[in-house]
Backbone as CSV, one residue per row, in Angstrom:
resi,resn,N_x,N_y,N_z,CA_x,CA_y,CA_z,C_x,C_y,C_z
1,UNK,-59.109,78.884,-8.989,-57.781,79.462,-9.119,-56.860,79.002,-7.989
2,UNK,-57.206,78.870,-6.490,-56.612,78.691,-5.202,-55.878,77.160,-6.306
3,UNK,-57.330,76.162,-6.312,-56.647,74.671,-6.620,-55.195,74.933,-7.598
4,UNK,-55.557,75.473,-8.539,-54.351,75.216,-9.781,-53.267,76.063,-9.154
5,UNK,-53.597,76.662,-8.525,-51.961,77.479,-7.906,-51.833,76.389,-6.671
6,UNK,-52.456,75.516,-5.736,-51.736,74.423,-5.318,-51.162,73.411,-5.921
7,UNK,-51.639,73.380,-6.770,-51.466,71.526,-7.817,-50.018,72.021,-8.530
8,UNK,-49.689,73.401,-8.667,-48.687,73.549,-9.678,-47.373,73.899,-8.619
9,UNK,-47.769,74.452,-7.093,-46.804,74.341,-6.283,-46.257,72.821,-5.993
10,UNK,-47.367,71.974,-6.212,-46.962,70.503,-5.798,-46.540,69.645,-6.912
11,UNK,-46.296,70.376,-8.091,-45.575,69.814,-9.478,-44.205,70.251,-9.180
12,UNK,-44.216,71.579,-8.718,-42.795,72.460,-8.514,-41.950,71.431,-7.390
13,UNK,-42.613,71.020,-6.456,-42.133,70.626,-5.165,-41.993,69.354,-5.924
14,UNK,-42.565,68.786,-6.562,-42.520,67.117,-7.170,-40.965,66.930,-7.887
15,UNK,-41.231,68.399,-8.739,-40.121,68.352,-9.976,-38.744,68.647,-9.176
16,UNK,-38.612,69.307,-7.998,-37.800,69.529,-7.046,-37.076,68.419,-6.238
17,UNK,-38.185,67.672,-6.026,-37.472,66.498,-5.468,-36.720,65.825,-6.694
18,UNK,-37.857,65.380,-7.557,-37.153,64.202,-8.582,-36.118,64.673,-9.100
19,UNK,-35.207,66.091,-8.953,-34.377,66.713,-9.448,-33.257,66.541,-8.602
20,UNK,-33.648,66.505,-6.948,-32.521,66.113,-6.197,-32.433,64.880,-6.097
21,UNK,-33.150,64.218,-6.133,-33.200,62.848,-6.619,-31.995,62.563,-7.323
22,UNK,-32.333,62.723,-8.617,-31.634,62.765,-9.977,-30.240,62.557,-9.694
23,UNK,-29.877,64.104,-8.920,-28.453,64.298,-8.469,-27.759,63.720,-7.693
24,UNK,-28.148,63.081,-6.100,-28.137,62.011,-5.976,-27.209,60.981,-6.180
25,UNK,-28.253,60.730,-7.224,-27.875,59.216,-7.990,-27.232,59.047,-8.889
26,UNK,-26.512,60.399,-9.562,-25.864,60.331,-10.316,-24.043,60.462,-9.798
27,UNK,-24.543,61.292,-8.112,-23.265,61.387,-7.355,-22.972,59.893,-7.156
28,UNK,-23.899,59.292,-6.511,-23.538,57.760,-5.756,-22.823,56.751,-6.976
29,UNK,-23.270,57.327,-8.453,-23.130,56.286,-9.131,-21.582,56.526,-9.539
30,UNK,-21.115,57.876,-9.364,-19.854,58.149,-9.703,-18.709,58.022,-8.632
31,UNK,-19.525,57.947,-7.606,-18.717,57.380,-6.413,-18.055,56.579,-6.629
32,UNK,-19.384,55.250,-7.318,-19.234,53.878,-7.105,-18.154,53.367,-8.712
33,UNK,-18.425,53.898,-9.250,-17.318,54.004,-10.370,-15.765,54.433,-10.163
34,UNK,-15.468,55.418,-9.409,-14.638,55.595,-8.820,-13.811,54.795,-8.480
35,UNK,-14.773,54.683,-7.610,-13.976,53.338,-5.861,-13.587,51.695,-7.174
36,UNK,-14.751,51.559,-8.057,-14.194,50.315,-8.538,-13.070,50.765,-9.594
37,UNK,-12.722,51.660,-9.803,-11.253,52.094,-10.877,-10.262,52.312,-10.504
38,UNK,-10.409,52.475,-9.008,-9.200,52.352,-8.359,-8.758,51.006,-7.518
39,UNK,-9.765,50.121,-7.286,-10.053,48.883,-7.161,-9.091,48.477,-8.267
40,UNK,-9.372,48.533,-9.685,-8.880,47.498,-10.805,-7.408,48.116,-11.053
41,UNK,-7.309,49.249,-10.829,-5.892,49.964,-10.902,-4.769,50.018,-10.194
42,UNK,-5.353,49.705,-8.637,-4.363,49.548,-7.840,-3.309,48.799,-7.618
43,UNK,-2.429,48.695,-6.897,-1.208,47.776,-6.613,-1.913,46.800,-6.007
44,UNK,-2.038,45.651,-6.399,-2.519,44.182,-5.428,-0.993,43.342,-4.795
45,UNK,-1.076,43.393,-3.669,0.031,42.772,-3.065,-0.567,41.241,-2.579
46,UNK,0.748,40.449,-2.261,0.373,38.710,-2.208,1.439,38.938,-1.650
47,UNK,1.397,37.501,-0.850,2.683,37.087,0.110,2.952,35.768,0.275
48,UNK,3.986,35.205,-0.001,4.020,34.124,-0.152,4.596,33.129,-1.602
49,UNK,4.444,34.171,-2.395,4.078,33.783,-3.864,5.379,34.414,-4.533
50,UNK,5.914,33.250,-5.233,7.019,33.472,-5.913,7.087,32.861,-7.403
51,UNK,6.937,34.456,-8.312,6.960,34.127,-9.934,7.928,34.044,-9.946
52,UNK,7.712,32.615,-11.246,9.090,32.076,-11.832,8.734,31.911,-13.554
53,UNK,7.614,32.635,-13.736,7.308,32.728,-15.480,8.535,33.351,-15.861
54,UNK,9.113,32.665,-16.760,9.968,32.789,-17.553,9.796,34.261,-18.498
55,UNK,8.866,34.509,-18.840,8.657,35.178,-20.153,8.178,36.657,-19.167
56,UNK,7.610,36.613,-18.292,6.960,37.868,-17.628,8.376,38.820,-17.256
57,UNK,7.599,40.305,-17.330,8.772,41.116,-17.335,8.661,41.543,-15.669
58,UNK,9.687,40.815,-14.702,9.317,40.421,-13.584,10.319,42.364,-12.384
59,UNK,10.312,42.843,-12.009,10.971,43.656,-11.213,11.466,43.495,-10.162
60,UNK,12.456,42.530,-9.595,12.654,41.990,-8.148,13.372,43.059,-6.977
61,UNK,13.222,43.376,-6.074,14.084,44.079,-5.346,14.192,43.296,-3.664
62,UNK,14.663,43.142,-3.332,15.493,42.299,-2.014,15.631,43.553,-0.802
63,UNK,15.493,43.057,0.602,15.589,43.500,1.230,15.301,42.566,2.764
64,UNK,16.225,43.227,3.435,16.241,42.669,4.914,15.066,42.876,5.779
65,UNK,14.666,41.622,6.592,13.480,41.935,7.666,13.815,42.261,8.720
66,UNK,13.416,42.120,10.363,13.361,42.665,11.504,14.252,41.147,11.833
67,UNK,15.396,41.282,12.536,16.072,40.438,12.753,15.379,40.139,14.225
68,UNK,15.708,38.539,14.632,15.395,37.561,15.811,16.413,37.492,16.377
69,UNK,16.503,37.562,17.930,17.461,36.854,18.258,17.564,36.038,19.133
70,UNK,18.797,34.669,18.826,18.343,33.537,19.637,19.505,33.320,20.660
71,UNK,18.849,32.727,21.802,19.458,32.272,22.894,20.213,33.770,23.141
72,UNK,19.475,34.748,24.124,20.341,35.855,24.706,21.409,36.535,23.284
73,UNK,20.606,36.481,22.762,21.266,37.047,21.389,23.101,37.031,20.825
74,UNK,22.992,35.528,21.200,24.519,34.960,20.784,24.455,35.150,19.009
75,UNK,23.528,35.011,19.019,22.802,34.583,17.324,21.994,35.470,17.149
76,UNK,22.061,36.094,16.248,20.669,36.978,15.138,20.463,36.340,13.676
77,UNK,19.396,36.297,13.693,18.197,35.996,12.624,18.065,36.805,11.438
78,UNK,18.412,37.151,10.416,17.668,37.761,9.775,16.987,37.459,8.709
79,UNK,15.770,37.605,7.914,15.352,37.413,6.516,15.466,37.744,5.896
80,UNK,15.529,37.380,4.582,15.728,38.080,3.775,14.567,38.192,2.504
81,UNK,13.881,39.034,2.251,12.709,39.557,1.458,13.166,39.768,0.054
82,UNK,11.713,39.024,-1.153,12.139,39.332,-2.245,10.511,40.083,-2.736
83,UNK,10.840,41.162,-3.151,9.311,42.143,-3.532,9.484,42.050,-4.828
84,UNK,8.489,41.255,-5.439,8.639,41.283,-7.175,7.250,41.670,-7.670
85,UNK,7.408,42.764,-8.749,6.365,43.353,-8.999,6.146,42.980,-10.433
86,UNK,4.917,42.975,-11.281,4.873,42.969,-12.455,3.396,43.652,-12.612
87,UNK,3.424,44.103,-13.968,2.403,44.827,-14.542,1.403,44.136,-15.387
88,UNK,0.224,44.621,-15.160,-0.765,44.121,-15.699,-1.197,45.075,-17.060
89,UNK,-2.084,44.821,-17.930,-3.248,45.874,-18.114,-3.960,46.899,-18.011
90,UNK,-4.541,46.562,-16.314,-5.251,48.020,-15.637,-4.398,47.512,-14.533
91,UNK,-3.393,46.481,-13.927,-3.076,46.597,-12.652,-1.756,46.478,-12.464
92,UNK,-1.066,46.763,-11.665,0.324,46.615,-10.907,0.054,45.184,-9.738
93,UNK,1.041,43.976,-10.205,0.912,43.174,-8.688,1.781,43.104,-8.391
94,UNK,2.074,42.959,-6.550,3.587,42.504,-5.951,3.646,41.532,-4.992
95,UNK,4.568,40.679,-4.837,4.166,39.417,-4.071,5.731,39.782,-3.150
96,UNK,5.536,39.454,-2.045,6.836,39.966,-0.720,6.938,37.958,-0.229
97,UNK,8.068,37.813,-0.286,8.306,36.464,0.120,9.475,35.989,0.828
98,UNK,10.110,35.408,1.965,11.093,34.985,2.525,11.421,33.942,1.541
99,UNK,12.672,34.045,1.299,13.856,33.213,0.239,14.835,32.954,1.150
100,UNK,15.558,33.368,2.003,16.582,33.067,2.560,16.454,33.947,4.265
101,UNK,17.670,33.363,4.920,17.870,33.315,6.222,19.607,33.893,6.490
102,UNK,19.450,34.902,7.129,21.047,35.326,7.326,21.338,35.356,9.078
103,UNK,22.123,34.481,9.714,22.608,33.957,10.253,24.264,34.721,10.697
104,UNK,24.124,35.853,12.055,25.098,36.034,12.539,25.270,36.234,13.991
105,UNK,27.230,35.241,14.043,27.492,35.366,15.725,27.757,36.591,16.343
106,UNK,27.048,36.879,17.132,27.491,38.006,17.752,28.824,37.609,18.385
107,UNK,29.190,36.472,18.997,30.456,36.683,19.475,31.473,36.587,18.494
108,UNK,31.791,35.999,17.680,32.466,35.635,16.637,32.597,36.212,15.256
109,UNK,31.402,37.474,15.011,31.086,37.811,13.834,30.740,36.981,12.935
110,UNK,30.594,35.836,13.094,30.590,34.953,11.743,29.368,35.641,10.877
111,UNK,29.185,35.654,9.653,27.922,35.283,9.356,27.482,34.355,8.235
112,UNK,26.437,33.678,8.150,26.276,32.516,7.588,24.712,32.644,7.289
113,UNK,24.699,32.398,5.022,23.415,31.847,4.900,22.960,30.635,5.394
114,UNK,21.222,30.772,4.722,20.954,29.026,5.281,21.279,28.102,4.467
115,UNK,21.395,29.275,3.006,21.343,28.701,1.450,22.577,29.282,0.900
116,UNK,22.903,28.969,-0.018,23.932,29.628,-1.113,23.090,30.300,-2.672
117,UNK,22.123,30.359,-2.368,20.953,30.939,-3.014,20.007,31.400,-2.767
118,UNK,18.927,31.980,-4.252,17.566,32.431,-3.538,16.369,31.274,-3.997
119,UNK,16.735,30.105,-3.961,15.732,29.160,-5.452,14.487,29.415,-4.459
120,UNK,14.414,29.001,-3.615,13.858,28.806,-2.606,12.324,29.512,-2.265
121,UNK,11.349,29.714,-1.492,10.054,29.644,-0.702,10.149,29.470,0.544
122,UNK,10.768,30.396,1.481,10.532,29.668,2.640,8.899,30.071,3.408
123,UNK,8.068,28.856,3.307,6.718,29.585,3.476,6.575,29.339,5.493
124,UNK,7.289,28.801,6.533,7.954,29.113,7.449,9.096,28.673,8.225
125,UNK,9.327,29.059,9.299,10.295,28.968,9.990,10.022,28.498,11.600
126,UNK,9.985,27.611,12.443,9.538,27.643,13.587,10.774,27.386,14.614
127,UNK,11.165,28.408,15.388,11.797,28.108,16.526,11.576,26.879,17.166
128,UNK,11.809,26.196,17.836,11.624,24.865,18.607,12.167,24.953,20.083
129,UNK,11.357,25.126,21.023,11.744,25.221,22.172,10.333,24.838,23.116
130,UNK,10.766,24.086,24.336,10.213,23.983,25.039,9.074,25.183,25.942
131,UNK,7.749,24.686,25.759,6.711,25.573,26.249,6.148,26.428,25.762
132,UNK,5.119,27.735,25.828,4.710,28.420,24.561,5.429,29.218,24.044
133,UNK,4.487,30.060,23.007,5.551,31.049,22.529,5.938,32.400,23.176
134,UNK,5.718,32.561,24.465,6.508,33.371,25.092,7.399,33.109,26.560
135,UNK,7.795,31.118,25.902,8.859,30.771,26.790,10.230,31.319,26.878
136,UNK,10.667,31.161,27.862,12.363,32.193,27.702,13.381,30.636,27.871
137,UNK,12.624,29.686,27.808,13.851,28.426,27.488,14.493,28.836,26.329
138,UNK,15.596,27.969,26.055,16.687,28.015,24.700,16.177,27.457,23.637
139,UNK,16.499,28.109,22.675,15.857,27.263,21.269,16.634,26.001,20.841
140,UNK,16.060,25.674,20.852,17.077,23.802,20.415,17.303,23.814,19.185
141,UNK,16.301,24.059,18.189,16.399,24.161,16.538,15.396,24.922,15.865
142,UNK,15.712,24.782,15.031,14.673,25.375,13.844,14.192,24.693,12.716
143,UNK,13.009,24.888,12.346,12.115,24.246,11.953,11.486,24.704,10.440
144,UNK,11.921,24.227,9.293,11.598,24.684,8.072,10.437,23.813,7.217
145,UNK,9.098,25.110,6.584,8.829,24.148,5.527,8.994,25.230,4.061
146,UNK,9.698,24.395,3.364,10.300,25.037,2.128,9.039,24.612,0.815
147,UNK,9.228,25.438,-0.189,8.657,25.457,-1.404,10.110,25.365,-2.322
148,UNK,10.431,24.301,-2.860,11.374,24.269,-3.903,11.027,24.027,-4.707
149,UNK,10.025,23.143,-5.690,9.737,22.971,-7.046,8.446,23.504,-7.409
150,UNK,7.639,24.004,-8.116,6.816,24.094,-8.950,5.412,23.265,-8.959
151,UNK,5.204,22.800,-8.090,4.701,21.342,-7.796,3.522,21.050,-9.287
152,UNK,2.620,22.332,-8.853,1.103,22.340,-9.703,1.332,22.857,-11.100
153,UNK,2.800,23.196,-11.323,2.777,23.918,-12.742,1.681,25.508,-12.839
154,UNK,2.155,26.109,-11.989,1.385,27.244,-12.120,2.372,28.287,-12.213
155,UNK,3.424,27.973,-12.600,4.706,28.992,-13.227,4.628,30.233,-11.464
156,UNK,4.692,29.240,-10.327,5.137,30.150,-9.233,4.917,29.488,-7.872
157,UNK,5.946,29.806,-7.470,6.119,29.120,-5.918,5.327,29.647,-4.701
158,UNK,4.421,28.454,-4.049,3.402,29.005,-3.292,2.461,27.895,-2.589
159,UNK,2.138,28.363,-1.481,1.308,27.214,-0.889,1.064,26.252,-1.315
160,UNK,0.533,26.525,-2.498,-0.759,25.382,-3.342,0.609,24.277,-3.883
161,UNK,2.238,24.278,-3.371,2.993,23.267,-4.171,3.168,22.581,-3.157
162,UNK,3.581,21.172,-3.306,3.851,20.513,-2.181,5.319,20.878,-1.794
163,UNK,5.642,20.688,-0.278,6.603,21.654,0.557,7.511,20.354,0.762
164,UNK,8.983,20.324,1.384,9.973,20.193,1.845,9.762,20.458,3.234
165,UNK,9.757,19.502,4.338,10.463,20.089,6.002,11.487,19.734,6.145
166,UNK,12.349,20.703,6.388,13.789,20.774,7.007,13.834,21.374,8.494
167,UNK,15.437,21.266,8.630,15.554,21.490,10.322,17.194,21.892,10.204
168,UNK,17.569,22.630,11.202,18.628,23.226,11.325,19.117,23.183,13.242
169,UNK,20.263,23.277,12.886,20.623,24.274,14.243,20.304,25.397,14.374
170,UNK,20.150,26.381,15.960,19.614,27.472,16.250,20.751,28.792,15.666
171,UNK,21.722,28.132,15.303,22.825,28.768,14.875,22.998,28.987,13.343
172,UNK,21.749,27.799,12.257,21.407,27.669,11.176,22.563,26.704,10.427
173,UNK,23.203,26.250,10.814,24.240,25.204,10.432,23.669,23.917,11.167
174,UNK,23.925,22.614,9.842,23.481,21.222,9.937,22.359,21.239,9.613
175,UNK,22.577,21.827,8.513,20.873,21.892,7.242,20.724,20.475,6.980
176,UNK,19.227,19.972,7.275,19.071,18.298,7.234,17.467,18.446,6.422
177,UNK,17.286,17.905,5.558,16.239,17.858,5.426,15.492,16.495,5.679
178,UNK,14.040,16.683,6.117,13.338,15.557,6.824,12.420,14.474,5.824
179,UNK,11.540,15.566,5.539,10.458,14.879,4.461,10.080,15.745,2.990
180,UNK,10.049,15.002,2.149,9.427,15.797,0.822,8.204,15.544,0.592
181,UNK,7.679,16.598,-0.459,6.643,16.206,-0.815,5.200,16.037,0.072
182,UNK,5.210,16.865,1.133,4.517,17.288,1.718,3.573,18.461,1.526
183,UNK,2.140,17.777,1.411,0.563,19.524,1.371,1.236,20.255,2.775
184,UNK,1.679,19.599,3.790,0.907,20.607,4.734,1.397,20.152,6.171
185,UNK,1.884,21.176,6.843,2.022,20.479,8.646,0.857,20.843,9.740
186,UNK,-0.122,19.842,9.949,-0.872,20.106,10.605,-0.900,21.143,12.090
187,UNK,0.519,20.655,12.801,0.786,21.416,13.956,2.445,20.753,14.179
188,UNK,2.722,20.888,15.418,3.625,20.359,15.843,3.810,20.897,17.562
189,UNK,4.199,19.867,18.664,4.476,20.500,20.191,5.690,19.826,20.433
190,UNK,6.394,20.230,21.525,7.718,19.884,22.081,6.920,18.563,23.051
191,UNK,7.545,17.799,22.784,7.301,16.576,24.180,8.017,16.756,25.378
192,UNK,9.325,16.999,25.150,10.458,17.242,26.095,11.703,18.108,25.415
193,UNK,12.679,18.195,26.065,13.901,18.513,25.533,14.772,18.243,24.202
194,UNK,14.230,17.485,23.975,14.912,16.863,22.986,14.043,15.840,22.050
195,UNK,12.615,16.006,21.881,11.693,15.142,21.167,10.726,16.636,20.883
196,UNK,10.247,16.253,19.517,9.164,16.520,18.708,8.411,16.198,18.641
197,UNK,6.954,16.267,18.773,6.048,15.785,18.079,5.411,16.242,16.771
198,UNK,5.593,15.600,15.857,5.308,16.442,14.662,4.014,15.684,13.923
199,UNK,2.987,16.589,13.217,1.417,15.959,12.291,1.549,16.843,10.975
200,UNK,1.557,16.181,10.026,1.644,16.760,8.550,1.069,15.556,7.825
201,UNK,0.527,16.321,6.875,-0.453,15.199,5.411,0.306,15.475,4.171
202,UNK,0.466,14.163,3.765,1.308,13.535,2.243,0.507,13.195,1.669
203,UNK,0.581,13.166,0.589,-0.303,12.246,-0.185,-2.015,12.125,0.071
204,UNK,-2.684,12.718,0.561,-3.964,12.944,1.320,-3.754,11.828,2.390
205,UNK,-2.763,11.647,2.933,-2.913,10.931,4.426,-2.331,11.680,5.106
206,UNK,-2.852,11.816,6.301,-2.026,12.370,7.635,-1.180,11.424,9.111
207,UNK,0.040,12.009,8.614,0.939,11.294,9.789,1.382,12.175,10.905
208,UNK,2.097,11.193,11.705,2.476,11.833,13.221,3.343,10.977,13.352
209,UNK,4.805,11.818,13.552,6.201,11.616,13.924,6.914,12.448,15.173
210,UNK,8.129,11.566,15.398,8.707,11.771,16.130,10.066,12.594,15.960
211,UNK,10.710,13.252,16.203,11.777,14.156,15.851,12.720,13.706,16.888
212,UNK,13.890,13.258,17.176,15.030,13.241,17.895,15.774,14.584,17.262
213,UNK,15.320,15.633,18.210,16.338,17.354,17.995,17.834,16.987,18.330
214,UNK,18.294,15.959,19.089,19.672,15.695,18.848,20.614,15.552,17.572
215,UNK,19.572,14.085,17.146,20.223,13.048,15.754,19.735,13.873,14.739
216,UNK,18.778,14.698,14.713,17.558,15.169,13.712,16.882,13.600,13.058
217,UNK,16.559,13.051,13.535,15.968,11.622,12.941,14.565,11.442,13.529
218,UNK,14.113,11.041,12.651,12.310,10.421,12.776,12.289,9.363,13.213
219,UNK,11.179,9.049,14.075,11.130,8.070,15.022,9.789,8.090,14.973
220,UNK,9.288,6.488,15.364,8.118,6.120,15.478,6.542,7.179,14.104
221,UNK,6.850,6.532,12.974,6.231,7.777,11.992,5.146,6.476,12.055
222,UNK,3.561,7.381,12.203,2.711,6.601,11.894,1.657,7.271,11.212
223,UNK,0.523,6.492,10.980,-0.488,6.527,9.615,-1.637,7.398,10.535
224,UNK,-1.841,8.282,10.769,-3.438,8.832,11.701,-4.788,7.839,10.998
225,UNK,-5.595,7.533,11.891,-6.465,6.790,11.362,-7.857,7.964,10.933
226,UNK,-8.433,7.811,10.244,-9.521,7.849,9.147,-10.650,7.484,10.229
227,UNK,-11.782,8.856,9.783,-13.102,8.921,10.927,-13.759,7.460,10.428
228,UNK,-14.044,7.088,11.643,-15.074,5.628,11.430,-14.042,4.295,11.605
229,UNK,-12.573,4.780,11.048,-12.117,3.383,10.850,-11.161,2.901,11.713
């Protein structure tokens, strides 16, 4: 009698566990269901990325960034942001992207786009000034690489197209553009006052040029050589 009243406490205690068990695993599994439905439901944001599908029912709304200011703040910077959202299925996406540049004198009031539009990608912008980036020299220019066409046919403007570098004054007037049809700018350093050194790949080759920040003109553009050769 002792045995069968142990063996049936240790069925009780068995059936006890496999019961919290049970529960458990049925919590974790609803957890995990959860977390992935709000995963597939959520807002997915991108940056960089600018739809231009024609047919998609696109929601754009515009808005100003944290303005820069250059040289003792004769000049302010501002961006200008385009948040375009569209709907999925189970998801909401929104992609936040610099399109344009607003440009005003503090002494003069002027203010001045970079563009007379939004066609544009600006995927960046680089100050140009002598030493790193927390030199207090003057900015000499500015430094653009643009997304204007479509490159890959993927109905949206974005890294993956080949880019435009342009260049401006620090004031954003004497919009010049340099090279088209550019993947990519490897880097770029100030040599001096008034020279660039600039490395970007075309065509799967990589070159290295010279910038005159005066003339805005390229100088000395050459071919980087290829490991081994």
């Amino acid at each position: 009698m002792e045995e069968n009243k142990f063996f049936k406490l240790v069925w009780r205690f068995n059936g006890l566990v496999i019961s919290v068990a049970g529960v458990l695993a049925v919590g974790v599994l609803l957890f995990v269901v959860f977390k992935l439905f709000q995963d597939v439901t959520r807002e997915r944001t991108t940056r960089n990325i600018v739809n231009i599908e024609e047919n998609a029912e696109i929601k754009e709304n515009w808005r100003f960034g944290q303005l820069t200011q250059i040289n003792d703040g004769k000049v302010l910077m501002i961006p200008l942001y385009s948040d375009q959202s569209f709907d999925r299925a189970y998801f909401s996406k929104s992609s936040n992207s610099t399109r344009n540049h607003l440009f005003i004198n503090t002494e003069t009031s002027q203010k001045t786009w970079l563009f007379d539009h939004t066609n544009y990608l600006i995927e960046r912008s680089d100050k140009l000034r002598k030493g790193d980036y927390d030199s207090k020299q003057p900015i000499i220019a500015i430094l653009y690489q643009l997304v204007q066409l479509d490159s890959d046919n993927d109905n949206r403007l974005s890294a993956g197209d080949l880019t435009t570098i342009a260049i401006t004054q620090p004031d954003g007037s004497g919009y010049k553009e340099l090279i088209q049809e550019v993947e990519s700018i490897v880097d770029h350093t100030m040599l001096n006052k008034m020279e660039l050194f600039l490395v970007y790949q075309k065509a799967g080759v990589s070159y290295s040029t010279i910038l005159n920040l005066k003339s805005f003109e390229l100088t000395k553009t050459d071919k980087l050589p290829k490991v081994g050769l």
